[in-house]
Structure formats: C-alpha cells, structure tokens
C-alpha positions, 0 to 999 in steps of 0.5 A: 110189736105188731101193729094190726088193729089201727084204725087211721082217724080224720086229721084236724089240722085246723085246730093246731097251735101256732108253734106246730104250724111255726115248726111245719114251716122250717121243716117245709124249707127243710131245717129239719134241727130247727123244726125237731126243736120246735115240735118238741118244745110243743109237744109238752104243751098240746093238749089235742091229742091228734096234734100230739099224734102228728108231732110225733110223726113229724119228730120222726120225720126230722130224726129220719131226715136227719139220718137218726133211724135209732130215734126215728124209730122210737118217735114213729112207733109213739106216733102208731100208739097215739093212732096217727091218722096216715098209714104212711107212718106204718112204712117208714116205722118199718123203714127204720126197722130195716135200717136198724137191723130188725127185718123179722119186725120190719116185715111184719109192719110192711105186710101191715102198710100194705094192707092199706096201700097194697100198690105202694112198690117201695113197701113191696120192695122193703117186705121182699129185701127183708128177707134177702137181707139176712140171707146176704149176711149169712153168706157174705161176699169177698170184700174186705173192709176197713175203718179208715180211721185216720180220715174219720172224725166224731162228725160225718165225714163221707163221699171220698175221691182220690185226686191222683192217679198215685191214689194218696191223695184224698178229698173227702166231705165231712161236717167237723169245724172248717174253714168258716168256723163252726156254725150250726146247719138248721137243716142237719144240726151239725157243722156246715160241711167243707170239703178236705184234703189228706195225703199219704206220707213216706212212712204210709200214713194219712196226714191230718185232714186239713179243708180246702182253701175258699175257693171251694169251701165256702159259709155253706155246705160244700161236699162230694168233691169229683175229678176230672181225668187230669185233677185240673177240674174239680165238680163239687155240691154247695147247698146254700141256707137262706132262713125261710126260703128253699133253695135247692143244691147246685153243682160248681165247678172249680179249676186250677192250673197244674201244681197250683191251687183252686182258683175259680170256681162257677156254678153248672147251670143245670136247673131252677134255684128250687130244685136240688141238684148235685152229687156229680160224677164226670166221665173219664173223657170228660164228656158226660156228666152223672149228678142227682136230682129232684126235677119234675117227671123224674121216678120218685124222689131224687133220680140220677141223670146225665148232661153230655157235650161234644167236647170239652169247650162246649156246653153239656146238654139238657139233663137225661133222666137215665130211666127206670132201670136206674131209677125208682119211687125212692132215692137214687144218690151218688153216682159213679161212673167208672173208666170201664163204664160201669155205673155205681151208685146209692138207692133206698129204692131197689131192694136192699139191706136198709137205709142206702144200698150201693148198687151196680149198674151194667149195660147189656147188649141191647143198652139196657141197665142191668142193675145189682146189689153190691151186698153184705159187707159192702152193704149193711142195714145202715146207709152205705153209698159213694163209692169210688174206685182205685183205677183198673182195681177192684178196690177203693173207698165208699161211706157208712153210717154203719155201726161200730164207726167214729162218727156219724157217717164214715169212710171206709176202704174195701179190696177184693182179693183174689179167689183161693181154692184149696183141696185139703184133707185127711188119709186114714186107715178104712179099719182103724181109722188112724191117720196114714203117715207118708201117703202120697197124693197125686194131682193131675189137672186140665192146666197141666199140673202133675205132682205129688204130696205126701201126707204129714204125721196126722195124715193131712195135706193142703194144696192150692188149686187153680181157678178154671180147672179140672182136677183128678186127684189119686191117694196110694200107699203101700199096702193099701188099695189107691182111691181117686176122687174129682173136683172141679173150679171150673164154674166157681165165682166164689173162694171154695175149700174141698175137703176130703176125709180119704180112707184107704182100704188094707189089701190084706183086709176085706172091704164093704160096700156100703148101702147094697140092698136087695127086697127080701128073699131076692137077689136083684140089685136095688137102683141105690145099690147100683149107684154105691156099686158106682163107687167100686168101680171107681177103685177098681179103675183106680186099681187096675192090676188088682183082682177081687173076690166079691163076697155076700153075707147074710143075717143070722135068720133062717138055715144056712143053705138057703143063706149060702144059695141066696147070697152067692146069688147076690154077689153074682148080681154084682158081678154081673152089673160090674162086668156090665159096666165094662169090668173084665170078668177075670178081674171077679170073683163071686162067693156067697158065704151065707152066714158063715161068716160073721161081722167083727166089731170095728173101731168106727162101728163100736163108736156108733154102737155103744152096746158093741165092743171093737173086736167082738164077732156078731155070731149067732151065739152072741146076737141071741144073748141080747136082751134088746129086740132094737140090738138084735136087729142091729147086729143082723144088719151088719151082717148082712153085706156085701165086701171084697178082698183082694185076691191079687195085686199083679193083674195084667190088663188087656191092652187093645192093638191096632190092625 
C-alpha cells in the first residue's frame, strides 16, 4: 500500500486515559509484554481516536522491540490508517517491511518518510539496501549453512561460543525453561534466559543442552557467554528486572580452576546502573575487551567500545567508542574479534538485507575500519548476528530469526568451502552437430599442468582446473581441423564453471567464417568482420601444417561476372588482412566463386529456418520458387559468405635460425 497522502495531526496527549499513561510507563522501564497487554486491554476501551492511533503505534512498538516484525508490521500500517501523527511511524513500518522481505514496499515508505525527514541516514540507508538486498539473494556467497537443530528449542536460543580449542563443546544463550524455572520476563514475554551447555559425544552428536550451574545463571537473564584463551575466564551479560525501575545490563566475569566448575563470579565495573552495557568479546591475548553499550556521546542507539589493559592483573581502562566507521545512528550488537584481528559483528545501521545484518570490519594501513556485509546466505532479511569462529577456519557458528527455523531465534552453523573451478564441455561435428567420440582435449597451464582428456560417448569432458591459473586448452581429432581456446582463474574470488560447446571442422569440408561484411558493391573489410577474421586466425596457429584456400560467394542478384570480380576481390581483402597479421602467404589462397557456388542447407541452418530442409542446394532456381520476399532474402544471405578449405595438411613452416 502506498501511503502518500498522510497529513501528520497535533498530539493530544493530555487527553489520554490512565491505563495508556499506566502502559507508557512499563514500556519507559522497557517491559515491553507487560506494557503490549496493557495497551491492548485499552484499545478496545479508547473512544479518542488520536489515542486509539498511538496505541497502535506503541502496540507496534513493543511487537517490534520484542523481535515480532510479522505483527510489528501489521500494527504499524493500522497506526498510518488511523493518521498517526509522527512520520517516524512511516520508517519503521518500512523497517518491518525490509525485515519481513518486501523491500519493493519497503522503499516506497522509506521514499515516503524522507519526504518529512529528508536528512535521517537510517532512512537513507534503508531505501539504498532495498535494493542491494535482492541483488545479494540473486547472486549468493559460498557459505553453506546449516539448521543446528540439535542445539535449538521452540524458544530463542542464540550467541553461541565454543569452549575448547577441540570446538565440542558449546555454551550458548537460550530462553527455554532453566535452571530457575520458568518465570516469565515482562520485558520479552518469554522464559528469562540462562546460558547452556552441549557436548559433542563419540558417535558425533550434540548431547541434550543442560544450563549451567548458579554460578552463572542466575533468576535474571544470563547469555552471550565469551571466553578467554585458555576457557578458565568466562564474560557473560546479566540483565537484572526490577518492576518499575530501569536498570541497565551488566557484564560478569566468571572463573574456574582447570577441569573444574564456575565458582566465582563478578561484575566488570564499566558504567552506571542505568546504562546497558554488554555482549562481550575478550581478545585472544586477554588484553582488550569488545562489549556494546547505550552510554552518552555514542553515535546512535547502542554502539560498541573497547576497554584495554597492560596485562591481565591489571584493570581495563576507560571505555573507547570504536568510532563512526563502526558505529551508526542504529544498533551496533555482538562484537567478535578474531585471533587474526578482524572484528565481526551485528548492526541494523550500515546497509543490509533487514533487521540485524552481520558485518566485517578490517583495518587498513592507516587504521582505519573498513567495514563489509557478510551478506546472503549468512545474512537474511531477518536478524542474523553473533557470530563466532572455529579457530584459523572459515567456519563456525552464528544466530537467526530467519524463516524456516525451530524457535524464535536460532543457531546455525556456516563453512565456507574451497573455491572449484571446472572447464567442461561438448565437442561436435561443425556440420552435423553430432558429438565426437574420443576427441582428445589438451590442457596446458601456467602451473605446469599438461594433460589430455578424451572425450565420452556424448562427446563431453570435465576437468577440475586450479585457482590462479592460465590455461590454453587444444580440442583435435583425426580428420578434423584442431581449435583452441583460453580461460583464466587467475582474478576469480568466486567458484566458476567454463563452459565450451567446441565444433570441429571437417578437413574434407568447407568451413565459413561467420559475420564478414563488406558495404554493397565494395570489397574492403568492415572492422566487425576483422574482429571474426580474428577467430581464423586462431585456428590457423592451432593448425600450423594446414594450407586454405579462402573462398568468397555472392547472392543470387546481378550477372555473374561481375559476382565472380567482386568476390575474388573480397577473398583477397582476407587474404591480405590474414598475411597482415603475420599468416605466411603461401599458407593462402584467395577464389572468388561468385555465385557459382550455391549454399547446401545443414542441419544447424534447417533448425533455424523451418522453411529450409537439410541438404537443399539454395541455387538461383530454387530461391525464385519462394513466394515469401522475407525467404528470399534469407536464402540470398547465406549465400553470401566467406569459407575455406583445406588444401593441405602437410605444410612445413619456416623455422627461423640464428646466425
């Protein structure tokens, strides 16, 4: 539905009933189930339908916040038809749009928004990944991912972390019922989330999560779990609930001796009660400290910094806002930093496919981040985020709210496999276009590779070719003119597969070159034509104790020696061009037929000509019984060409001696 005729109305907010002003006030301290229950229960009761429109709004706003973009959507575009009175509820309808896979809608309502807030750079961004979006899906990445359903539940589960360096053993976050029961969170409408753990047994399947002891888990939401080096140090985010207050998310630290279990656990001062922090990452030598935050002065809404230390006994230093190559107006979420030193995390700022987007970031020389989308199929129009790394693979774990999963959220796995690259293809007969049995195939390469393939019953072959190489590859078969081609590997960052369709020429035959063209009456080359001449000389270096005679037909139209004159001086302009080109001459032959010499029908041409029939000689007789002018001229045009025969198969070329 385009939305374009809205006119944004004054608010009345004065006016609203006790219970709206009762819901606010949950949804202020971020329960956002208790506060959606609320404002439904008043929606059926409002009788002020500017109230009525803002309920809408903020029932939108909790199914949004609460990770629902299906309803969130719905709810939103009830809010526009009741004229909700601020145009930001035209940026998040469009949001929910994007994240449920409508991007051709979704940028008619970011185009829409902007028209009121034409600097806003989230809508910009939004209205620009639209269209990126459904160009990813169509060309894809090499990821493979997988549904790790033995790790997912019904309820959300998500920020997974392996906790060996053997990576079978997972801790993971999820909201099933735990280790404290199965208490409701006023702020999601699910089970409070404990932090789990999974093993992978001798027969290589993960055993049934169980969550971990008290240590960790506590009545409160307990989750993205991170790891130290050597598994002794365990960072974690708890997300205490106090009714009617608003308390920010801390990080914990959590140790063990080797072997053991947790068995303390204490809070990383970082900020003030009020403030959110968590999702840490620890660097690999311990030594930095990645987590997210809402502090003041940051770029948006919640923005990831870095605490660092000298060495481990120390305490880590004030928090560093990693800057706005990172960060945005948006949501910047679950940091990972890498052994190699590459950040990885989540953002529905910078552009992406949805909701959350998993991102790259690389320093280049001069320090700077140099941000990346990981795109489709790692990334989805759903949110995608906390991603983890097996170590030195380009493989691991990451989380999905995508479609098609068990729960809420999800855990999937991803690998990346190695890049293949194949040359395969078809030789046939140029004539009859049948496949040609036991045709060899030879490929030479820049790596030093050197063999031969012989071709199957249908006249296929298949080979595996290797990254970072140049390859000439020769088709030849008794009897028949060898042809060459060349393929290269050497700039591809992609799988690619070369496909050839090879036809070889019988020596017994005559052979046209395609697409020569001369201007009526005139015998100079075209440029085109020399560009397909291009092609003959190919076969002749592929060919080099063959000799040709080059023949030039003509049409039907005119007398027939003033074809034969124009034609022989048409194959001698080949001629020409051909000894130009570093051909020797007594390799050519040039023969104006005129129109001596009339085309017989093949196969290929009765295929595309249904009028024709295979073997048919188009002589002047038979072109004048056509009653269509369109036929005629056809069968004139196929007259007119340019062939060559081989003459010889036992030419010696010169072989240049030094002095």
């Amino acid at each position: 539905m385009i939305l374009n005729s809205i006119v944004f109305a004054q608010n009345n907010e004065e006016f609203y009933s006790k219970l709206t002003k009762k819901a606010d006030l949950a949804f202020s301290t971020r329960e956002y189930f208790k506060a959606l229950n609320l404002y439904k229960e008043n929606l059926k009761e409002s009788k002020n339908k500017y109230e009525k429109a803002y309920i809408l709004f903020k029932i939108a706003e909790c199914y949004r916040y609460m990770n629902d973009p299906v309803k969130a959507e719905m709810a939103y575009l009830k809010a526009i038809q009741k004229e909700y009175h601020e145009p930001i509820v035209l940026r998040h309808y469009a949001d929910m749009l994007k994240k449920n896979e409508k991007y051709a809608e979704a940028a008619i309502q970011y185009k829409e928004y902007l028209k009121y807030k034409p600097d806003d750079n989230l809508a910009k961004e939004g209205y620009k990944s639209c269209s990126m979006a459904a160009e990813w899906m169509q060309y894809p990445t090499r990821y493979v991912i997988t549904n790790m359903k033995e790790l997912n539940s019904k309820e959300s589960d998500f920020a997974p972390a392996f906790a060996n360096d053997e990576h079978t053993q997972i801790y993971f976050t999820s909201s099933r019922p735990g280790l404290h029961g199965e208490k409701i969170n006023p702020v999601t409408g699910t089970y409070f989330t404990d932090i789990f753990e999974t093993n992978l047994n001798r027969k290589n399947i993960w055993e049934k999560p169980l969550p971990v002891n008290d240590t960790v888990n506590s009545p409160h939401d307990d989750g993205t779990p991170a790891f130290t080096n050597n598994y002794n140090d365990l960072y974690f985010t708890r997300c205490k609930i106090v009714r009617g207050i608003k308390l920010g998310c801390k990080i914990y630290k959590a140790s063990r001796q080797p072997g053991e279990d947790w068995t303390t656990c204490e809070n990383i001062p970082i900020a003030s009660d009020s403030i959110t922090v968590g999702h840490p990452s620890i660097s690999p030598d311990g030594l930095t400290l990645y987590f997210v935050a809402n502090m003041p002065g940051g770029f948006g809404g919640n923005d990831i910094y870095m605490m660092t230390r000298p060495n481990k006994n120390r305490p880590f230093s004030n928090p560093v806002n990693l800057g706005m190559e990172i960060n945005t107006p948006g949501d910047e979420l679950y940091p990972y930093i890498r052994e190699n030193g590459i950040l990885y995390f989540a953002s529905n700022g910078h552009p992406g496919m949805g909701g959350l987007d998993i991102f790259k970031a690389t320093k280049n020389e001069d320090g700077e981040w140099i941000v990346e989308n990981m795109r489709y199929p790692i990334n989805s129009s759903a949110d995608d985020f906390a991603i983890v790394f097996k170590k030195g693979k380009e493989e691991g774990l990451f989380s999905s709210s995508r479609k098609g999963g068990r729960g809420k959220d999800d855990i999937y796995s991803f690998y990346l496999p190695p890049m293949e690259f194949i040359l395969q293809g078809k030789v046939k007969d140029a004539i009859t276009d049948k496949p040609i049995k036991g045709a060899k195939v030879r490929i030479v390469g820049s790596d030093g590779t050197d063999l031969d393939i012989t071709t199957l019953d249908d006249g296929s072959f298949k080979y595996k070719l290797n990254p970072h190489t140049d390859y000439i590859y020769l088709a030849k078969k008794e009897g028949y003119l060898n042809q060459k081609g060349k393929i290269s590997t050497a700039e591809l960052a992609d799988s690619k597969t070369f496909t050839d369709e090879i036809r070889l020429a019988n020596i017994l035959n005559p052979v046209e070159v395609e697409n020569i063209y001369y201007d009526f009456g005139k015998w100079e080359l075209r440029p085109e034509s020399k560009k397909e001449l291009n092609k003959l000389i190919d076969i002749l270096h592929a060919n080099p104790n063959i000799t040709i005679e080059l023949a030039s037909h003509t049409d039907m139209v005119g007398d027939s020696l003033s074809n034969i004159i124009l034609s022989q001086r048409r194959a001698q302009s080949v001629i020409d061009y051909l000894i130009e080109k570093g051909i020797a001459k007594d390799r050519l032959t040039a023969k104006g037929y005129g129109k001596n010499v009339p085309k017989t029908v093949t196969p290929r041409i009765a295929q595309k000509y249904p009028f024709l029939t295979e073997g048919t000689v188009l002589n002047e007789a038979f072109i004048n019984s056509l009653k269509d002018q369109e036929q005629k001229d056809i069968a004139n045009q196929l007259n007119r060409r340019t062939e060559f025969t081989v003459t010889s198969t036992n030419y010696i070329p010169d072989i240049d001696i030094d002095d």
